[in-house]
VOPAGU-2260 file (C-alpha; in pm, 1 decimal, decimal comma):
REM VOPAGU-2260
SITE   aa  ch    i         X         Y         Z
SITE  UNK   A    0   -2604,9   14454,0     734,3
SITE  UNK   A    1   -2488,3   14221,5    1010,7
SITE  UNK   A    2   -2283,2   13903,1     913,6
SITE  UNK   A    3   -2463,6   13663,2    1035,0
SITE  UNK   A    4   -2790,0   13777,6     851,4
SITE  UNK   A    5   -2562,0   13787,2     539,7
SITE  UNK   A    6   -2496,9   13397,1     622,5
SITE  UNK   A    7   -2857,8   13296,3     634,7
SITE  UNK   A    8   -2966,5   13472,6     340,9
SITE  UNK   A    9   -2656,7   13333,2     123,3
SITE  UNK   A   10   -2828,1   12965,1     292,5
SITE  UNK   A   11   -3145,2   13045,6     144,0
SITE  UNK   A   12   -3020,7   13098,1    -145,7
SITE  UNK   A   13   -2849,4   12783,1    -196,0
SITE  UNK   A   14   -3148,2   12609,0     -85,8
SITE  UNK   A   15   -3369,6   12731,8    -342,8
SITE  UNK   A   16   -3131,4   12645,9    -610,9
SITE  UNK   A   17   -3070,0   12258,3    -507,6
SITE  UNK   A   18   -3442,8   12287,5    -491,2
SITE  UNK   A   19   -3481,5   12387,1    -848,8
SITE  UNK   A   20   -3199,5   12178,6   -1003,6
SITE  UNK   A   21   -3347,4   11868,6    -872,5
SITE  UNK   A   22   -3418,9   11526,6   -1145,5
SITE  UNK   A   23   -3445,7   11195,2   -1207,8
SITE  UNK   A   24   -3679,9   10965,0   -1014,1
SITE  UNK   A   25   -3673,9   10803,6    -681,2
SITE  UNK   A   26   -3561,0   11013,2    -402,5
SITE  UNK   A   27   -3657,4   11321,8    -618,7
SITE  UNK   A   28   -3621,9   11608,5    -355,1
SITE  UNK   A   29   -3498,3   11900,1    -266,7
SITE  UNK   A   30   -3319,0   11765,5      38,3
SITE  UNK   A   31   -3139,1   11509,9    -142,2
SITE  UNK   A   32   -2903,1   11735,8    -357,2
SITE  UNK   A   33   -2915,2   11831,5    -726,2
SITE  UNK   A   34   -2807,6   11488,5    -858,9
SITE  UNK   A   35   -2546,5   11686,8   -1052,0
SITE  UNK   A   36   -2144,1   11612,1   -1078,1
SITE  UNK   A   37   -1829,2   11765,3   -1201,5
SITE  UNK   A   38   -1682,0   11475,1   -1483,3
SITE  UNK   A   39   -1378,5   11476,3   -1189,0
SITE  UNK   A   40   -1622,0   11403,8    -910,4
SITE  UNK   A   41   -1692,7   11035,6    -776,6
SITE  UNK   A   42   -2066,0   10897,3    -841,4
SITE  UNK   A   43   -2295,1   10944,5    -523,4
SITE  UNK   A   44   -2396,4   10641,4    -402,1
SITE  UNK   A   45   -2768,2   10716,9    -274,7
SITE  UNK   A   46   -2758,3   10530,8     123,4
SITE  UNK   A   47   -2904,5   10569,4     439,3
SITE  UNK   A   48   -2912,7   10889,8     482,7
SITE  UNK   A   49   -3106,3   11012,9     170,0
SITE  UNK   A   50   -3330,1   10724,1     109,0
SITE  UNK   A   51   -3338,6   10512,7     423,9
SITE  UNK   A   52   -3697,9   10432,6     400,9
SITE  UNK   A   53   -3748,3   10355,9      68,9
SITE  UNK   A   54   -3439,4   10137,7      93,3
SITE  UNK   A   55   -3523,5    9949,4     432,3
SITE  UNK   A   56   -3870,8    9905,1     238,9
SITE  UNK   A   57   -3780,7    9803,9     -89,5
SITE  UNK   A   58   -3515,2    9522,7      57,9
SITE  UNK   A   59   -3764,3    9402,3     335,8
SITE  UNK   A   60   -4103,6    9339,7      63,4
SITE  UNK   A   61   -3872,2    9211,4    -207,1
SITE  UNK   A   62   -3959,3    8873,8    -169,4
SITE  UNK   A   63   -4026,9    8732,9    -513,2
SITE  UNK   A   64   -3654,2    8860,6    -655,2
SITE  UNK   A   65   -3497,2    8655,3    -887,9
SITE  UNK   A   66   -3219,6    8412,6    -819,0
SITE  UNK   A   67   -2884,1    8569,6    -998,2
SITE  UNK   A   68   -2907,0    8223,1   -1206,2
SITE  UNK   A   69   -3228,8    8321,2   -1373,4
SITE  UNK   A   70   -3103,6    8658,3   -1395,1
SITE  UNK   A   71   -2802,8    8578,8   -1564,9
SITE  UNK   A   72   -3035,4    8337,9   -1769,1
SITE  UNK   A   73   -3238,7    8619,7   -1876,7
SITE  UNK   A   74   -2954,0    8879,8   -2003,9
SITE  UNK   A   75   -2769,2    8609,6   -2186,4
SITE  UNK   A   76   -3056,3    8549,1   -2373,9
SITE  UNK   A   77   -3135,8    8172,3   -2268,8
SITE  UNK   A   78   -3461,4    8242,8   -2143,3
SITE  UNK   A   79   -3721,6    8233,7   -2306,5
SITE  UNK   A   80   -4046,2    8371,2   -2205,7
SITE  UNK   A   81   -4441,1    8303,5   -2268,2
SITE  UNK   A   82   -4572,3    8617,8   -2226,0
SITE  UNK   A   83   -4285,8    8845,1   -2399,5
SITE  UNK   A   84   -4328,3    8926,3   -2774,4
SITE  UNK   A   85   -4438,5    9302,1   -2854,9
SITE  UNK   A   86   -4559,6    9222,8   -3209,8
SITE  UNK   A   87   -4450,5    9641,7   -3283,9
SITE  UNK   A   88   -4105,1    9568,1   -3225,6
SITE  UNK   A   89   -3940,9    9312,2   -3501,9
SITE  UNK   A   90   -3729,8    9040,9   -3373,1
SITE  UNK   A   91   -3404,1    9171,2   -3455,0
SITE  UNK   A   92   -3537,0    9501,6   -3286,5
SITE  UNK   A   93   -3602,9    9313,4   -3015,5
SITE  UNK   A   94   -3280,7    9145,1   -2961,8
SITE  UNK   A   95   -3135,0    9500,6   -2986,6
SITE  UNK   A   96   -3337,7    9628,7   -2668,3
SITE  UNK   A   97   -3270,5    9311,0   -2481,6
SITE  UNK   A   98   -2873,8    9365,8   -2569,9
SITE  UNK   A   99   -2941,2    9761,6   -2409,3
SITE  UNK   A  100   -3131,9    9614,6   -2125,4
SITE  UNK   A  101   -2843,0    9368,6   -2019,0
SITE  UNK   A  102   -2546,5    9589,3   -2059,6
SITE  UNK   A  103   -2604,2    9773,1   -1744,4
SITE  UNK   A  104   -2718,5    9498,6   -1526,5
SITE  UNK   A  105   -2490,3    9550,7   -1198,4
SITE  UNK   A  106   -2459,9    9915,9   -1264,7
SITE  UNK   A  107   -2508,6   10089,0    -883,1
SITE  UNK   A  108   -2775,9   10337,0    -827,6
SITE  UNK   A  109   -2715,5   10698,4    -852,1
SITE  UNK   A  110   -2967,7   10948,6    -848,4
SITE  UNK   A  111   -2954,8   11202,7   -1124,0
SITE  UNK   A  112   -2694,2   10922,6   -1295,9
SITE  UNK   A  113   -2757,8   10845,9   -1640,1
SITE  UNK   A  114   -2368,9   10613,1   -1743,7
SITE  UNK   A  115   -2183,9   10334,7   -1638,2
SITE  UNK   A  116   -2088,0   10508,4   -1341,0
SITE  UNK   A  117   -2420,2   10530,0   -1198,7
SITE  UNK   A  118   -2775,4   10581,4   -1301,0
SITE  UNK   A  119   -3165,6   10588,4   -1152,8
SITE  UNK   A  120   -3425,9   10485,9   -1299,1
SITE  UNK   A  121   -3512,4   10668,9   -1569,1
SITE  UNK   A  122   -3159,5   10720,9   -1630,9
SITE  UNK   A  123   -3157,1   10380,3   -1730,9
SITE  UNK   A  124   -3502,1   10355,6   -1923,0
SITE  UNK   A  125   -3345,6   10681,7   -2084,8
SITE  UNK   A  126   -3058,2   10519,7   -2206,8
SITE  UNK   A  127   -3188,8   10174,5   -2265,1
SITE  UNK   A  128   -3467,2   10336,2   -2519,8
SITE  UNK   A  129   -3203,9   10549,7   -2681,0
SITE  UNK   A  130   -2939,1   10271,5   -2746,9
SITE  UNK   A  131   -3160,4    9978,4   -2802,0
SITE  UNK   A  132   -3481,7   10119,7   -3026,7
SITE  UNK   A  133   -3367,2   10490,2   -3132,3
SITE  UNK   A  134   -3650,4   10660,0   -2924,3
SITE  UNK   A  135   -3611,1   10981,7   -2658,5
SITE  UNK   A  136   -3731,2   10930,8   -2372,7
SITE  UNK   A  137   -3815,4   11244,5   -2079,9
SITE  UNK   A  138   -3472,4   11244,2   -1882,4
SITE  UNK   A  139   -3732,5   11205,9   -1569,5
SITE  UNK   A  140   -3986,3   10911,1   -1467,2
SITE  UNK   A  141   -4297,6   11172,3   -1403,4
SITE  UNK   A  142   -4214,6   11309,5   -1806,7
SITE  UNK   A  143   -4218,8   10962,0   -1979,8
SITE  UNK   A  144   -4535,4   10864,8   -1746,8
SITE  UNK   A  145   -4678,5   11104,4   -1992,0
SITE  UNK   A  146   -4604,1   10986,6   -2340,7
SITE  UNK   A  147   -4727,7   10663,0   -2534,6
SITE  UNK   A  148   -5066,5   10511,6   -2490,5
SITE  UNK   A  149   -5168,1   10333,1   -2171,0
SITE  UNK   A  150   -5207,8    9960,4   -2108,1
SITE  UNK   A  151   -5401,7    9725,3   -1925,7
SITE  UNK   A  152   -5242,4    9498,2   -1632,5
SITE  UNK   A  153   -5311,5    9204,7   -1821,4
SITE  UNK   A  154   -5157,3    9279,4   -2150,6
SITE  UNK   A  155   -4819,5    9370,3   -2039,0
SITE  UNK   A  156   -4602,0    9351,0   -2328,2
SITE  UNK   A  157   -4198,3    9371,0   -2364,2
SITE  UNK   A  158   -4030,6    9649,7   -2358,9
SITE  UNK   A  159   -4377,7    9860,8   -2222,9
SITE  UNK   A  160   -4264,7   10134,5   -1910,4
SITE  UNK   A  161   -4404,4   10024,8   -1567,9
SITE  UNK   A  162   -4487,1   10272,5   -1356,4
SITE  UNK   A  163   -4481,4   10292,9    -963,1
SITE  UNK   A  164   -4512,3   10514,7    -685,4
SITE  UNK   A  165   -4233,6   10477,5    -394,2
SITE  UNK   A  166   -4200,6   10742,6    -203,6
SITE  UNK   A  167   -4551,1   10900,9    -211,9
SITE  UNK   A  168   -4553,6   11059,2    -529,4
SITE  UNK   A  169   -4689,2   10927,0    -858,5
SITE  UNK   A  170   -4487,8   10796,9   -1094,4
SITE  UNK   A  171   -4159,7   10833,6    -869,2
SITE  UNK   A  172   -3984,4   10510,9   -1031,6
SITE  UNK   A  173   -4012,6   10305,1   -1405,2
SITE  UNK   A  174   -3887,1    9982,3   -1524,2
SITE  UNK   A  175   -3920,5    9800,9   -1862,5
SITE  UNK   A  176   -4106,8    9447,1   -1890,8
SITE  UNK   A  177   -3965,4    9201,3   -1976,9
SITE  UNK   A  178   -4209,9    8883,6   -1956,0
SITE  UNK   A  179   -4350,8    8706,4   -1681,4
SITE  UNK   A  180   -4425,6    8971,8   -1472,5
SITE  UNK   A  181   -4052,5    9060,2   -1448,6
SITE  UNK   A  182   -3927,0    9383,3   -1537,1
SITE  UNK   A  183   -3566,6    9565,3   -1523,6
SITE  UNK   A  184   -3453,1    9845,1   -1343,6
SITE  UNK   A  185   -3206,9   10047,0   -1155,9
SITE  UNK   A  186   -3335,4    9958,5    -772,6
SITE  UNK   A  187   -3236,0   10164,4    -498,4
SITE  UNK   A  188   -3097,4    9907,3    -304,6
SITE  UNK   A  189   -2918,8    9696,9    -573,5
SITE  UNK   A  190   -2856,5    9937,9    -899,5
SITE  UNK   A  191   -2973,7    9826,0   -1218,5
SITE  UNK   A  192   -3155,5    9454,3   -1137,7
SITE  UNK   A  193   -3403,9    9250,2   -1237,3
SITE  UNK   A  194   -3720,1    9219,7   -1005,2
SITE  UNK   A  195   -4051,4    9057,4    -978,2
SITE  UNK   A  196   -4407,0    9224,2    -996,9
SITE  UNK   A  197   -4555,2    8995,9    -780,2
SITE  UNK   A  198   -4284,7    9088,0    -505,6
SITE  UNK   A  199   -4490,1    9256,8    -213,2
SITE  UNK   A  200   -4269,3    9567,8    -233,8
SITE  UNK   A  201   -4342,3    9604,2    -588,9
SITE  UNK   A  202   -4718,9    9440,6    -679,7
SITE  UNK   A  203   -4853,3    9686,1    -364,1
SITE  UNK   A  204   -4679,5   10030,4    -562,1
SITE  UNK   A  205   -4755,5    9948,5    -919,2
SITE  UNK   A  206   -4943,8   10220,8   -1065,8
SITE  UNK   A  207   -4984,5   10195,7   -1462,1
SITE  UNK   A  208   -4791,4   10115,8   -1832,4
SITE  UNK   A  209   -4734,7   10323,3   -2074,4
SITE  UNK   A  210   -4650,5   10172,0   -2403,6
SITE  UNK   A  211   -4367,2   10383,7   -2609,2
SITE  UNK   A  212   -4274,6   10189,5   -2910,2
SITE  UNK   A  213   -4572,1   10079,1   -3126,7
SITE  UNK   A  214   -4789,7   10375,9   -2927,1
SITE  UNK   A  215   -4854,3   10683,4   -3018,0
């Protein structure tokens, strides 16, 4: 068999595979790698050229974020809220998930990342849920669209899954409530944040809540 037909079917090959070990949420495609990484290997930052759009988009419509002082407010616990208490989840329960929430605030956004190093989005909700209320979550945002019970808009509670669609495909990112119609998550643009759902960028691509803990 020729060489160079040789080369294009060992191409194809790879292909398929990235194809099949893609995960995570976001940029969730076959052309953006398998998300996957050798414990030796550097994080992959996710930039221009894998998520351009979504990134130009996201920072261009985010227009209700947070200033850092509210945010820092928030994760040190000096904020208080008015529309925050899930009455499933016992105070000291919820000062637990809060503590989860805040540790990674900062962390950058990689996708397929689930650590310190880097993590998407539901990397984070993964490991937020796990360390900070016990409960296993899907590793990606389309599997924990599907568990709990849904919830209206208007009785967004803490700690319920917000659901949006940003890059054409349901589901493609999540974020936990917090209050106030803010929520945490790990943003493309600025790793794990704190952001607004009355920002343009993310009231227009909000899709539906699921509610995990105290659902069934």
């Amino acid at each position: 068999m020729p060489a160079g037909i040789l080369v294009r079917a060992a191409c194809l090959v790879a292909i398929i595979a990235g194809a099949i070990l893609v995960e995570g949420c976001g940029t969730a495609s076959p052309r953006f790698g398998s998300g996957k990484r050798s414990a030796a290997e550097p994080p992959r930052q996710t930039g221009p050229r894998f998520s351009s759009k979504e990134a130009e988009e996201e920072s261009r419509e985010n227009d209700r974020k947070p200033a850092p002082q509210e945010i820092d407010a928030i994760t040190q616990g000096k904020r208080s809220f008015r529309e925050q208490k899930n009455p499933a989840i016992p105070p000291l329960d919820e000062s637990k998930l809060m503590r989860a929430i805040s540790r990674y605030m900062g962390v950058p956004y990689v996708h397929g990342g689930a650590s310190e190093r880097g993590m998407d989005c539901s990397g984070y909700t993964m490991i937020v849920y796990q360390q900070g209320a016990a409960v296993a979550l899907p590793r990606t945002s389309a599997g924990q669209a599907e568990i709990g019970i849904p919830v209206a808009a208007n009785d967004l509670k803490f700690g319920d899954l917000l659901f949006f669609n940003t890059t054409g495909t349901s589901a493609s990112h999540v974020g936990i409530y917090l209050g106030d119609n803010l929520f945490a998550h790990a943003s493309v643009t600025l790793g794990v944040t704190i952001s607004s759902l009355q920002s343009t960028y993310y009231k227009s691509r909000y899709e539906f809540t699921r509610r995990v803990i105290g659902g069934s």
